[in-house]
C-alpha positions in Angstrom: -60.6 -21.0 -9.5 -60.2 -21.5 -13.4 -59.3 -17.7 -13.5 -56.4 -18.2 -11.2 -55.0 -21.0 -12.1 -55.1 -19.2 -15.6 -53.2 -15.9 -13.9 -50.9 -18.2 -12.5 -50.1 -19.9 -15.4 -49.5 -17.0 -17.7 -46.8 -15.5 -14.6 -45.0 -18.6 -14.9 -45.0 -18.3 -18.7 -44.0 -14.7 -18.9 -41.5 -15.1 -16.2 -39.6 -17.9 -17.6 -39.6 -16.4 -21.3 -38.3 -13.3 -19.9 -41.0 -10.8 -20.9 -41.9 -10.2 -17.3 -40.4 -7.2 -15.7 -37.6 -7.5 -13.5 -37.5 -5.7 -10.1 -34.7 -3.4 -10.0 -32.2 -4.0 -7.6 -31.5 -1.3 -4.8 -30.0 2.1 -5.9 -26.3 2.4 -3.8 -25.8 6.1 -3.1 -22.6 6.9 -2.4 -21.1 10.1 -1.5 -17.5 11.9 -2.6 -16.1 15.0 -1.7 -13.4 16.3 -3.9 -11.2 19.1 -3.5 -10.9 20.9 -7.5 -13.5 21.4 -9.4 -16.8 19.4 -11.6 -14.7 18.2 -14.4 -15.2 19.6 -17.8 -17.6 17.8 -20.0 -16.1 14.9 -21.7 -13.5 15.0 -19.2 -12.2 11.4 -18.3 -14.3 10.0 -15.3 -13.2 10.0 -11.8 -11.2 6.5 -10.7 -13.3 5.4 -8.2 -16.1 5.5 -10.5 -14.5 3.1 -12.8 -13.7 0.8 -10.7 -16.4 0.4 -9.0 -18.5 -0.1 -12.4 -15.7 -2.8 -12.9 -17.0 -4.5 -9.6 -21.1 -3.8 -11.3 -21.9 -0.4 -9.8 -23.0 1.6 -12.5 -24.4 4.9 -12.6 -27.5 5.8 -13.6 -28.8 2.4 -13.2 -27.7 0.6 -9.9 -25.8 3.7 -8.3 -26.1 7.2 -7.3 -23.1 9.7 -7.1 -23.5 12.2 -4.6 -20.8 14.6 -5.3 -19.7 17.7 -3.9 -16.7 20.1 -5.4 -14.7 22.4 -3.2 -13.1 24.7 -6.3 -9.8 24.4 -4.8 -10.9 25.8 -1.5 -10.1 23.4 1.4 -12.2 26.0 3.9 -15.1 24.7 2.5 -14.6 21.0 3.1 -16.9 21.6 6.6 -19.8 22.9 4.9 -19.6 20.4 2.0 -19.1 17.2 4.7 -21.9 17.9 6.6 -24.2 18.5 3.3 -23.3 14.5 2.1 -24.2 13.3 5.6 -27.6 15.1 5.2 -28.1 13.6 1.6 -28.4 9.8 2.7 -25.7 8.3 1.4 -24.8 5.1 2.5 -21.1 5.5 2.4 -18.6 8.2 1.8 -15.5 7.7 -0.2 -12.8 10.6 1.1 -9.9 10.7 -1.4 -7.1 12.5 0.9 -6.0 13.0 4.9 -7.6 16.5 4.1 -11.2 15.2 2.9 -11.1 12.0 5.8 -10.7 14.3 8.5 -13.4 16.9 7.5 -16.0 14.2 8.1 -14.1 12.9 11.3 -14.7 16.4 12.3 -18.9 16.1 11.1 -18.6 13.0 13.3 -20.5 11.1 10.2 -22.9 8.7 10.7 -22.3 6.6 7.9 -19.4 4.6 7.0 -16.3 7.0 5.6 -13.6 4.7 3.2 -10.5 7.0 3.2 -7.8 6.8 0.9 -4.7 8.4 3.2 -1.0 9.3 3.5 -0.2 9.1 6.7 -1.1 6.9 9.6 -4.8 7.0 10.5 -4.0 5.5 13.9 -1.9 8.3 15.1 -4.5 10.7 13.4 -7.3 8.9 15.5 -8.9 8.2 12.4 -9.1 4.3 13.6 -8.3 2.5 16.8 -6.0 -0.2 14.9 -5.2 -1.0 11.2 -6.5 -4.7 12.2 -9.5 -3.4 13.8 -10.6 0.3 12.7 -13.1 -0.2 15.7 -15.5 2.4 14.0 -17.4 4.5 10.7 -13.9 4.8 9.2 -11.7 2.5 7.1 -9.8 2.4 4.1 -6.1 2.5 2.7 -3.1 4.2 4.2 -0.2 5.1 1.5 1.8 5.1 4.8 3.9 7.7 2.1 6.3 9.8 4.6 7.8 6.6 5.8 9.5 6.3 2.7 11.3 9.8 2.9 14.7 8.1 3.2 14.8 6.0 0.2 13.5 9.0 -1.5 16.5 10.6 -0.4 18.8 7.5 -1.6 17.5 7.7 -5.0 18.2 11.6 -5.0 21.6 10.3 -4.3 22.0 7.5 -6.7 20.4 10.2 -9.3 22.3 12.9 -8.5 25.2 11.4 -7.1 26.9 15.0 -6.4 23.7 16.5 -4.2 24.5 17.7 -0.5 21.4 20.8 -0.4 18.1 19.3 -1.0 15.0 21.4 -0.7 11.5 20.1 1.2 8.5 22.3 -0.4 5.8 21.3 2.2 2.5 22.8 3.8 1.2 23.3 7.2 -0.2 20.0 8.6 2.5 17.8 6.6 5.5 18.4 8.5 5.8 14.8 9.2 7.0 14.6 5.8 10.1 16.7 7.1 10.6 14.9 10.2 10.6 11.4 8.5 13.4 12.9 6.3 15.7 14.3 9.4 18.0 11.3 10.3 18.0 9.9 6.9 19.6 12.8 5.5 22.2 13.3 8.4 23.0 9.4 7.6 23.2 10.8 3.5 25.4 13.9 4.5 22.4 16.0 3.0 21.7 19.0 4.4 17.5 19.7 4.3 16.4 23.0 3.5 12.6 23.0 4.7 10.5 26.1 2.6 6.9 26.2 3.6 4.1 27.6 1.3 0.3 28.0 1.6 -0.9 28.3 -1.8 -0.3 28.3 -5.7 0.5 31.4 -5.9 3.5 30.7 -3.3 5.2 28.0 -6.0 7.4 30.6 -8.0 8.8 32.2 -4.5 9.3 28.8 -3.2 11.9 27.5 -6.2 13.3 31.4 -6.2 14.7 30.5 -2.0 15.4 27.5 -2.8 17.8 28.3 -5.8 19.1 31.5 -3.5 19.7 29.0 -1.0 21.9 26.7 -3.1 19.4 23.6 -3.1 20.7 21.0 -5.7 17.4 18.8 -5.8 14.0 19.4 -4.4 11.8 16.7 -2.4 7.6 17.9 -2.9 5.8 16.6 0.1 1.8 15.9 -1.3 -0.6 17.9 -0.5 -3.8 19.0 -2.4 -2.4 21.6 -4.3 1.0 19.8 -5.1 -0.6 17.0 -6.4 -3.2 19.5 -8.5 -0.6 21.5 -9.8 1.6 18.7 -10.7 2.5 19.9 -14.2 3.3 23.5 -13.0 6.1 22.1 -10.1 7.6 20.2 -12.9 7.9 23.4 -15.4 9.1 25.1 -12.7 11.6 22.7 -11.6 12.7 22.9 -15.3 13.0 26.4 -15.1 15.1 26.7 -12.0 17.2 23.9 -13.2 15.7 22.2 -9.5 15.5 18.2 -10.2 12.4 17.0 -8.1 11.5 13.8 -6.3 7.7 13.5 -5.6 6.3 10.7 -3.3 3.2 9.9 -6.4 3.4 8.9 -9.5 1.2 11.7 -10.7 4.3 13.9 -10.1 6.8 12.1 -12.8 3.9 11.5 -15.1 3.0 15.2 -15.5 6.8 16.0 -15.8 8.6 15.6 -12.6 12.0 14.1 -13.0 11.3 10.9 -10.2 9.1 9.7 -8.5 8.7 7.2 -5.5 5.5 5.6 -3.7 2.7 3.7 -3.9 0.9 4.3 -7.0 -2.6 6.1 -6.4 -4.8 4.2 -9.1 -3.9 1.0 -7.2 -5.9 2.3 -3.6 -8.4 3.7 -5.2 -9.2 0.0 -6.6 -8.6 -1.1 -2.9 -11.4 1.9 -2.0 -14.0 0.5 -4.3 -13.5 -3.1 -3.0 -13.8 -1.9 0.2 -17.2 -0.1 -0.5 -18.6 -2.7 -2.3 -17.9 -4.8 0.8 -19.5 -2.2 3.2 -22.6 -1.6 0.8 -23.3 -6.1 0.8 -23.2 -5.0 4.3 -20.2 -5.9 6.4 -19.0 -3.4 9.4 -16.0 -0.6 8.3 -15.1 -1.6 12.3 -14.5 -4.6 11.2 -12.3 -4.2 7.9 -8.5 -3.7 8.3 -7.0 -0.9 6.8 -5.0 -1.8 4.5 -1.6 -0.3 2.8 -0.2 -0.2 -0.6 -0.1 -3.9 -3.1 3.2 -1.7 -4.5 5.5 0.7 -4.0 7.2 2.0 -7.6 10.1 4.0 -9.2 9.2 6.1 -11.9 12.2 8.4 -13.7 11.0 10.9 -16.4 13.8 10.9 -19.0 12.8 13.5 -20.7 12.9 16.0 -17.8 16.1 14.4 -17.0 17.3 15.5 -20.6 15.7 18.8 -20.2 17.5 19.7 -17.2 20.9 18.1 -18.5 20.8 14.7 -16.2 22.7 11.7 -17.9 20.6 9.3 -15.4 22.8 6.5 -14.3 22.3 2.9 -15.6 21.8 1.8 -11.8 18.6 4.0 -11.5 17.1 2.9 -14.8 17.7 -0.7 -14.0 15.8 -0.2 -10.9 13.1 2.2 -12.3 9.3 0.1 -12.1 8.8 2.2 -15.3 10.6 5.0 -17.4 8.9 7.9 -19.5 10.7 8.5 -22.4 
C-alpha cells in the first residue's frame, strides 16, 4: 500500500515539474498531388505547407506529407490519385480543376479540399457551394467569370486594341466563352489559338502576330501557370502585351494581371483541412470563393514593350512592379 502511494506520488511530482514524458499527439497525414516536379533541395517550401504550420501542423513532428509528383505529365494524375488513397491519408489537398477531378475520377474515400477555377457545381464536383453534400470541398477562384473586365483593362491599357488573342487548352474553353459577349460589347474581335503543350508556345505567339492580335489574354492551365516566365519572354519578344487571370503571371513578367490572388486560397485550403482533420464533414463546409480579387501591372514589361501605362490603370492597380 506504502509502495503505491509512493508510485503515485512520485507521477504527480514528475508530472507537474515537467520531467514526465508527454504523449505525442496524433500524426495528421495528409496527401498532395502536384503536377511538376519534387522541388530542388533548398527550394522554398510548398504554400500549403506553410500555412498549415502557421495554423500548428508541422512536419516531422505532428504531420506527415504524403506527396506524389507528376513531372509535368498530367497522364499520370490516375495512377498517382489512386496511390494517395491506398496510402491512408486522411485528407487530400488537390491544388487545380486538373488534380480535383483525378480523384473525383478514383471516387476517393477520404475527404478531397480543392483549390479550383471554375465552378465545382457545374463540374459535379459538389452538389451546392452551401452544401458540397460529399468527400469534396474547398475554394473556387470562380476565374473565367472575370473575362470581361479582363478585357476592360486590355482596353483601358491599350486603349487602341480591336484583335486580342485567347492562348487556351482543351478542357478550358469556358475561358473563351465567358469572353464572347464581352468582347462584342468592347468592339474586340477574339482570336481563339489552342495549344497542347510547351513546346506549342512559340507557334502560338507566331499565329497570333500573323494574325494581327494586338494583346493576348492566357487562359490558366498547368502548363501556363508553370511556364509563366517563358509566356512573358515571349510576349516581349513578339511585341504581344498579355493579360493573365493570376498574379503569378505579372510577377514572373507578364505585363497585367487580373484575379484572385492564389496564396490567398491556399490559406483558405489549410483552414479548411485543419477543420476536416478536428473532425468536421467536407459535406458540410461551403465552398468558398476568393477574400480578393487584384490588379497587378508589371511596369517594366510595359517599358520593355514600349507601353506609356495610363495614370487611370495605375491608380487602380492593387500593386505595381517596378
Amino acid at each position: 500500500m506504502k509502495r503505491r502511494s509512493f508510485i503515485a506520488g512520485l507521477t504527480i511530482a514528475l508530472t507537474s515539474s515537467g520531467l514526465c514524458a508527454q504523449v505525442p499527439a496524433r500524426v495528421a497525414r495528409i496527401g498532395v498531388l502536384n503536377f511538376g516536379p519534387a522541388p530542388a533541395l533548398g527550394a522554398p517550401e510548398e504554400s500549403i505547407v506553410r500555412h498549415l504550420r502557421a495554423l500548428g501542423y508541422v512536419e516531422r513532428n505532428n504531420v506527415v506529407f504524403e506527396r506524389r509528383y507528376a513531372n509535368g505529365m498530367r497522364e499520370r494524375y490516375p495512377e498517382l490519385a489512386l496511390e494517395l488513397l491506398r496510402s491512408k491519408v486522411a485528407v487530400i489537398f488537390a491544388p487545380g480543376s486538373d488534380v480535383a477531378r483525378a480523384f473525383q475520377d478514383a471516387a476517393p474515400t477520404v475527404p478531397v479540399v480543392f483549390v479550383v477555377s471554375d465552378d465545382p457545381v457545374a463540374t459535379g464536383l459538389v452538389q451546392s457551394l452551401a452544401r458540397p453534400g460529399g468527400l469534396f470541398t474547398g475554394i473556387s477562384l470562380m476565374s473565367p467569370e472575370l473575362g470581361g473586365k479582363r478585357l476592360e483593362y486590355l482596353k483601358s491599357t491599350l486603349p487602341g486594341v480591336r484583335r486580342v488573342a485567347v492562348l487556351y487548352d482543351k478542357g478550358h474553353e469556358f475561358y473563351l466563352a465567358q469572353m464572347r459577349t464581352p468582347a462584342e460589347k468592347l468592339g474586340v474581335v477574339l482570336l481563339p489559338i489552342e495549344f497542347s503543350g510547351v513546346p506549342d508556345f512559340t507557334s502560338a505567339f507566331a499565329t497570333a502576330t500573323r494574325e494581327g492580335a494586338e494583346a493576348m489574354f492566357v487562359a490558366p492551365n498547368r502548363f501556363t501557370l508553370f511556364y509563366a516566365s517563358r509566356l512573358a519572354e515571349l510576349s516581349v519578344q513578339y511585341r504581344i502585351p498579355a493579360i493573365a487571370p493570376y498574379d503569378i503571371f505579372a510577377t514572373a513578367g507578364g505585363l497585367l494581371s487580373y484575379g484572385p490572388i492564389q496564396d490567398d486560397a491556399v490559406v483558405r485550403a489549410a483552414a479548411l483541412i485543419d477543420k476536416i482533420l478536428k473532425g468536421a464533414k467536407p459535406a458540410e463546409l461551403p465552398v468558398e470563393q476568393p477574400p480578393r480579387i487584384a490588379l497587378i501591372v508589371n511596369k517594366r514589361t510595359a517599358n520593355a514593350l514600349g507601353i506609356k501605362l495610363p495614370a487611370t490603370v495605375l491608380l487602380q492597380a492593387d500593386k505595381v512592379i517596378e
